[in-house]
Backbone bond lengths (Angstrom), bond angles and torsions (degrees), N, CA, C in turn:
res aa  C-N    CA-C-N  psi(-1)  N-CA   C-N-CA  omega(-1)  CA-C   N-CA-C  phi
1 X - - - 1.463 - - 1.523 108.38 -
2 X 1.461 113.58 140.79 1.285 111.67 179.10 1.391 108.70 -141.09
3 X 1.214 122.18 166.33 2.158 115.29 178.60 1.319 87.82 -143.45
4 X 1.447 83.35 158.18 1.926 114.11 163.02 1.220 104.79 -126.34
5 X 1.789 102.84 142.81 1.516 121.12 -156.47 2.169 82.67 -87.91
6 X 0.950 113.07 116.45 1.935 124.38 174.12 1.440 89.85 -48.51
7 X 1.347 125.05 -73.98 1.680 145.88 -144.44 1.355 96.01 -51.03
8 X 1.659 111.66 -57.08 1.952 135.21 -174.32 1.549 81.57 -66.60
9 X 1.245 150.86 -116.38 1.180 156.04 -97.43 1.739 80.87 -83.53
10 X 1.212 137.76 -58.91 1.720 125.33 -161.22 1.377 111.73 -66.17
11 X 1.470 113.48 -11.46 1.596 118.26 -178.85 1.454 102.03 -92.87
12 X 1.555 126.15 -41.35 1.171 136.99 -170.33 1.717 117.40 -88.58
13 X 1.275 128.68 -2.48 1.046 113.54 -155.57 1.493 101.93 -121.18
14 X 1.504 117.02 91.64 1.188 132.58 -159.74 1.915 113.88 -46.31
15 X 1.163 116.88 -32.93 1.439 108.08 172.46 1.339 107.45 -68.73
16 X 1.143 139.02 -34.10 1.372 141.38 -160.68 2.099 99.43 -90.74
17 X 1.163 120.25 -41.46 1.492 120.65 -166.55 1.632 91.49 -81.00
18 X 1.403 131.43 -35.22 1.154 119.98 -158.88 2.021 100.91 -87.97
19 X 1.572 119.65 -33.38 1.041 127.86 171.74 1.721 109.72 -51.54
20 X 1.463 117.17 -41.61 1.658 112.00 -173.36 1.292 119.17 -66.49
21 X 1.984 87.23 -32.45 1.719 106.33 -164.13 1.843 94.72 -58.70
22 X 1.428 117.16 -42.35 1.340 111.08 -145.70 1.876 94.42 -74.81
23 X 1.600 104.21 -40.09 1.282 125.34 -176.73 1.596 109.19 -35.39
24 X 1.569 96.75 -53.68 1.781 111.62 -160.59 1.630 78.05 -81.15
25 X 0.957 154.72 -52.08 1.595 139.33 -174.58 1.376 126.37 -62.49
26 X 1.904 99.65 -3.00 1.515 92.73 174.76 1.475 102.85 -114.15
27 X 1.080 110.87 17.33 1.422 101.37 -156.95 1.691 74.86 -123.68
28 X 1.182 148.78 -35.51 1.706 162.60 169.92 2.375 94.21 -44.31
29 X 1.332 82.52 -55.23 1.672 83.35 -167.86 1.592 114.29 -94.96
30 X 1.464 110.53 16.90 1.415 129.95 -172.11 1.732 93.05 -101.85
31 X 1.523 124.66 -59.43 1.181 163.65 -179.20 1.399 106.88 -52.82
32 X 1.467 118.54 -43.98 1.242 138.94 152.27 1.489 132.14 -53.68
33 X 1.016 115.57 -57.89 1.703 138.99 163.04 1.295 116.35 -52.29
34 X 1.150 100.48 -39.41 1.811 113.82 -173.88 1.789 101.25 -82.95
35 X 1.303 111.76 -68.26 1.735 105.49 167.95 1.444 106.43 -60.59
36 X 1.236 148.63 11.67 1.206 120.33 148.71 1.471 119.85 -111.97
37 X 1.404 103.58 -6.67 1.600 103.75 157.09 1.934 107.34 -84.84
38 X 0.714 146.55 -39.54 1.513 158.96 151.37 1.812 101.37 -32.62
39 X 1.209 125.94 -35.09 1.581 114.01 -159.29 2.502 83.88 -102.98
40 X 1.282 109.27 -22.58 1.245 111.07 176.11 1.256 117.07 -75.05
41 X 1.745 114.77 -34.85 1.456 111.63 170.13 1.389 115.14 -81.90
42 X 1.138 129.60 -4.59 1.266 139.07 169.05 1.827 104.67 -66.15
43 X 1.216 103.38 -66.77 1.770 105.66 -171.35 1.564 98.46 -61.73
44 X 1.349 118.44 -22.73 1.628 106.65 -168.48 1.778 96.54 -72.69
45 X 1.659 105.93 -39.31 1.517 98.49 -163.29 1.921 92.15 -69.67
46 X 1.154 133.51 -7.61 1.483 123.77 -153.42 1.623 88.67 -109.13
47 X 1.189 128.30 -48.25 1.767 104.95 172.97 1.679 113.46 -81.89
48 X 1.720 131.83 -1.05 1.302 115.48 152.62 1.663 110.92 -61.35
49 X 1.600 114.76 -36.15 1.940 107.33 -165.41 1.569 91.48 -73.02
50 X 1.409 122.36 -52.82 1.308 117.67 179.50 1.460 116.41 -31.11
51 X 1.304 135.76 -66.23 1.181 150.23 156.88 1.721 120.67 -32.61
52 X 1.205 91.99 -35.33 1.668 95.88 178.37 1.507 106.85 -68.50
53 X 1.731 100.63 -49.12 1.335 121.89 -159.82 1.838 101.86 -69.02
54 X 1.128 110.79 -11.80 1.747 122.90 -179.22 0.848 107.98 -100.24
55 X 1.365 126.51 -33.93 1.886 112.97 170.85 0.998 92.14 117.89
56 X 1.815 140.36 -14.62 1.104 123.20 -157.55 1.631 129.68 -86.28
57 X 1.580 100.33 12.85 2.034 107.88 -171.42 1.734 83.19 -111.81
58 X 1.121 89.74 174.83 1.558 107.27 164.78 1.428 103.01 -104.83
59 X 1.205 120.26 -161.46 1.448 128.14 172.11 1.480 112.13 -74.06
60 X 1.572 103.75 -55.18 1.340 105.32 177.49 1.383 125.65 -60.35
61 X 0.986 109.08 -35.50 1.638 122.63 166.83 2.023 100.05 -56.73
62 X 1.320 123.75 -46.52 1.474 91.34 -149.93 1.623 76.59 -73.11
63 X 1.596 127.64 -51.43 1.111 123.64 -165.77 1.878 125.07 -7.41
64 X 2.072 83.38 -58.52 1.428 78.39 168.24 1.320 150.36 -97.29
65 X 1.266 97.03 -8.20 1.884 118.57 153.62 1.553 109.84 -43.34
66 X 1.517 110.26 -34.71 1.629 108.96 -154.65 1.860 90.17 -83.17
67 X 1.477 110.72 -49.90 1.287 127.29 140.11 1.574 142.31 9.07
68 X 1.233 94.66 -71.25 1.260 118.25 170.18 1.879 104.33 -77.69
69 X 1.476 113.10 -57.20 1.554 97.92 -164.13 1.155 103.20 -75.44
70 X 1.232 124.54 -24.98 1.854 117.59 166.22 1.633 116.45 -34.67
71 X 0.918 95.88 -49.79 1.475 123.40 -171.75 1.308 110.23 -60.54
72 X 1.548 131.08 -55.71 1.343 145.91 -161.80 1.709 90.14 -92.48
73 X 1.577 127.53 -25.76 1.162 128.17 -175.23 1.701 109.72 -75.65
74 X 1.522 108.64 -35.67 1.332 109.35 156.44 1.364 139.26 -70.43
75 X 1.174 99.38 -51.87 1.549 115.12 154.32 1.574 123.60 -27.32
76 X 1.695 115.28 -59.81 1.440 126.85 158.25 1.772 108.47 -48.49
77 X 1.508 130.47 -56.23 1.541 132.58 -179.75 1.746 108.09 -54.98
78 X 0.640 109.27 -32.35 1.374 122.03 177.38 1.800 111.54 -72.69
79 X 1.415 107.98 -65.42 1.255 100.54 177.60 1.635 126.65 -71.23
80 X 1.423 100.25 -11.53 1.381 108.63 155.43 1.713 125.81 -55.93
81 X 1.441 84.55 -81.41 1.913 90.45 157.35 1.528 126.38 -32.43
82 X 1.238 113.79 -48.13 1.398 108.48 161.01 1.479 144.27 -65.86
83 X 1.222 79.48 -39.37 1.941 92.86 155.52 1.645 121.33 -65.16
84 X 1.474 97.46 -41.40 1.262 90.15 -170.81 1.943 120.73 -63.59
85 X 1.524 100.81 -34.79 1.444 149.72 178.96 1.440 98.90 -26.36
86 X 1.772 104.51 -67.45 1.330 155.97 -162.41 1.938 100.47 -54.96
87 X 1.346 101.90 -59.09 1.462 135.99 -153.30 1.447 88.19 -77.56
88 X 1.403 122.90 -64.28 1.633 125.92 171.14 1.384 113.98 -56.02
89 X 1.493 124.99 -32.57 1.344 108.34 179.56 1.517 118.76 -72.38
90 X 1.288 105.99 -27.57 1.688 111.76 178.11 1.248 111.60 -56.93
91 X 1.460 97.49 -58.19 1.962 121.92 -159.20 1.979 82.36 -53.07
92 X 1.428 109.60 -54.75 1.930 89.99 179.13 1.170 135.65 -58.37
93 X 1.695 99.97 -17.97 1.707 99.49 -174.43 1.700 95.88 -74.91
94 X 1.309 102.68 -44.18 1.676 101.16 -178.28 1.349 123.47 -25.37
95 X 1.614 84.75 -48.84 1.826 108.72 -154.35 1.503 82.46 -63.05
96 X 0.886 111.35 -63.30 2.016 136.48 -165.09 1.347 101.03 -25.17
97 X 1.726 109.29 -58.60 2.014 106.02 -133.80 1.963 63.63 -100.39
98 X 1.260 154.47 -17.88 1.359 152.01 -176.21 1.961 90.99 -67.87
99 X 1.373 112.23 -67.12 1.646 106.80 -161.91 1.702 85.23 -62.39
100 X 1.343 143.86 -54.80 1.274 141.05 -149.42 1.679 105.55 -52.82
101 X 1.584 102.81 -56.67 1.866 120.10 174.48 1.278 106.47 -41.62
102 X 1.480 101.52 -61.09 1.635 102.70 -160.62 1.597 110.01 -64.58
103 X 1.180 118.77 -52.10 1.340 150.45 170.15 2.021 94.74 -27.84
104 X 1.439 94.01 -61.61 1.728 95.30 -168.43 1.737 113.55 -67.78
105 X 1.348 117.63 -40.97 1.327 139.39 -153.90 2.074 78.03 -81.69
106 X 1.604 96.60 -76.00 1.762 84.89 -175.67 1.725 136.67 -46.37
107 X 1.205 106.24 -17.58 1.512 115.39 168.24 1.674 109.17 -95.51
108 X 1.357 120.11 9.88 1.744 96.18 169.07 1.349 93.12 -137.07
109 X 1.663 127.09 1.69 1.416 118.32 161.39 1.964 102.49 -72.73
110 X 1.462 116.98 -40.84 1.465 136.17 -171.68 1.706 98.09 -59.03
111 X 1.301 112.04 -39.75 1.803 116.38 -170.58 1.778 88.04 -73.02
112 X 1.665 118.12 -63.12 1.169 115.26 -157.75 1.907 116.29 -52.74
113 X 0.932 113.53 -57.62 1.576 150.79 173.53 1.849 102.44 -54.56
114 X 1.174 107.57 -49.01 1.942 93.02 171.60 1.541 84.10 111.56
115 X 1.168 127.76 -0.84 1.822 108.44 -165.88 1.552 98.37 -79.08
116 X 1.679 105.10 140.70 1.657 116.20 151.02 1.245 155.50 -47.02
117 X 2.216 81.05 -46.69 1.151 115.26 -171.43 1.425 100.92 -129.41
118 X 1.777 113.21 165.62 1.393 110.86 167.81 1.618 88.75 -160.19
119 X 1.444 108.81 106.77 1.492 126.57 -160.53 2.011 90.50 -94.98
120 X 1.050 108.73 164.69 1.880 128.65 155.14 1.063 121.09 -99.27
121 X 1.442 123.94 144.88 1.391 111.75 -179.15 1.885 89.92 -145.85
122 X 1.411 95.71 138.24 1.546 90.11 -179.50 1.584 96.99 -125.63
123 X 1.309 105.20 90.85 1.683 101.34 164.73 1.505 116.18 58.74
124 X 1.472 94.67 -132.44 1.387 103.82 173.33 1.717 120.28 -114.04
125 X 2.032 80.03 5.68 1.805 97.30 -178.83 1.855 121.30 -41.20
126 X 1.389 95.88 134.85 2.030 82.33 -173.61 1.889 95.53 -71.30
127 X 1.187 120.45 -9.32 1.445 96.50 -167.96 1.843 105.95 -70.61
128 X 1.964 108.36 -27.62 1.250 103.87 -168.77 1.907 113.38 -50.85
129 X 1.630 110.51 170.39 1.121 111.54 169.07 1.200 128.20 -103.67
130 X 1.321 97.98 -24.52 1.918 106.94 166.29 1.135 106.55 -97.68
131 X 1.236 125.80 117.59 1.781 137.94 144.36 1.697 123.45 -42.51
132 X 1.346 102.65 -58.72 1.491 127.69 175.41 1.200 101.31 -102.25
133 X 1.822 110.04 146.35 1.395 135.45 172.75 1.523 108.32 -177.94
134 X 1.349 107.73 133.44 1.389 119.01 -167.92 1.632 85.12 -87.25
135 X 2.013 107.38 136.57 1.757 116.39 -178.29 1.780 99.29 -58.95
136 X 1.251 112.64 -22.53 1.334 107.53 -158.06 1.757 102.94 -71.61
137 X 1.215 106.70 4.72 1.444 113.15 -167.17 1.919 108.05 -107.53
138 X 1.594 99.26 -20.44 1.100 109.59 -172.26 1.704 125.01 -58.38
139 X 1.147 136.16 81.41 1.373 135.15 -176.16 1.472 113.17 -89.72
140 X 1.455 106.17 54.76 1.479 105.70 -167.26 1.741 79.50 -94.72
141 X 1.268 113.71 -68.81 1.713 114.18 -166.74 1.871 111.35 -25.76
142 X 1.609 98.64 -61.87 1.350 107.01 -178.48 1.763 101.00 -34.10
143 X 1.421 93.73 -65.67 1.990 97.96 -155.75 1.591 100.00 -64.77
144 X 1.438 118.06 -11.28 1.891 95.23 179.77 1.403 94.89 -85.00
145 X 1.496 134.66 -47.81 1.312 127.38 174.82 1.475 122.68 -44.44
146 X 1.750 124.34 -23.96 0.981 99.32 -171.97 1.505 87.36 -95.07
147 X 1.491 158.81 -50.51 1.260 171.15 -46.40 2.083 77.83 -176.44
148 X 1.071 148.51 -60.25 1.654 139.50 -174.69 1.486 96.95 -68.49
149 X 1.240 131.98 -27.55 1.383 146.73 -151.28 1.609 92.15 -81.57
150 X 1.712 125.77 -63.97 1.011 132.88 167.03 1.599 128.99 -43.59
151 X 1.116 98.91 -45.00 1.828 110.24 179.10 1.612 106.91 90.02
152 X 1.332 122.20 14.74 1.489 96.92 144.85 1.978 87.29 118.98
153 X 1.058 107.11 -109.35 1.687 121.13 -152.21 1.826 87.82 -87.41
């Protein structure tokens, strides 16, 4: 029986740290775009009431002011949703071609080596399942060398 430390290999395993990094930077300037389209439909809805509040639209006019930001207000819900959509589909491929790597590399290091088993161990994380594990068991080093060795996808 042998384990890999999750915490060591997800911090260390350069296809996987550099994939989040780019992830969390699109999803940072997505988040961005959106509150600054969100803080623009804000001033648009605040000089249409201004304007209302002055007398200066007609009816038909606010009608379509009200109209229009409805519109751009959906428009914004939408491109949210899509972003967001976008952001989850990646974060799975990550997850994906990550279980696929690990998945491939741990079943032909397990054939080479004679192992049965190939357990997880996360620290002192409560999700892990082993608490205890002798280091001498630890094949985390091996599997990031062979898994950085590859380059990822």
């Amino acid at each position: 029986i042998a384990y890999i430390n999750s915490d060591t290999l997800l911090a260390n395993y350069t296809y996987f740290v550099t994939a989040m990094k780019a992830l969390s930077d699109k999803q940072q300037k997505a988040s961005a775009t959106l509150e600054k389209k969100g803080r623009a439909l804000q001033n648009s809805f605040v000089a249409v009431q201004k304007k209302v509040q002055n007398g200066e639209l007609t009816a038909n006019q606010i009608a379509k002011e009200e109209q229009r930001l409805n519109n751009r207000q959906q428009a914004l819900a939408a491109e949210e949703q899509k972003m967001a959509a976008e952001i989850s589909q990646e974060n799975q491929e990550v997850q994906d071609t990550l279980y696929s790597n690990l998945q491939r590399v741990l079943q032909k290091y397990a054939d080479e080596h004679g192992f049965e088993y190939i357990l997880t161990y996360a620290g002192m994380g409560m999700g892990s399942q082993v608490l205890v594990a002798p280091k001498e068991s630890d094949i985390t080093p091996e599997i990031l060398k062979i898994l950085n060795a590859e380059g990822g996808e």
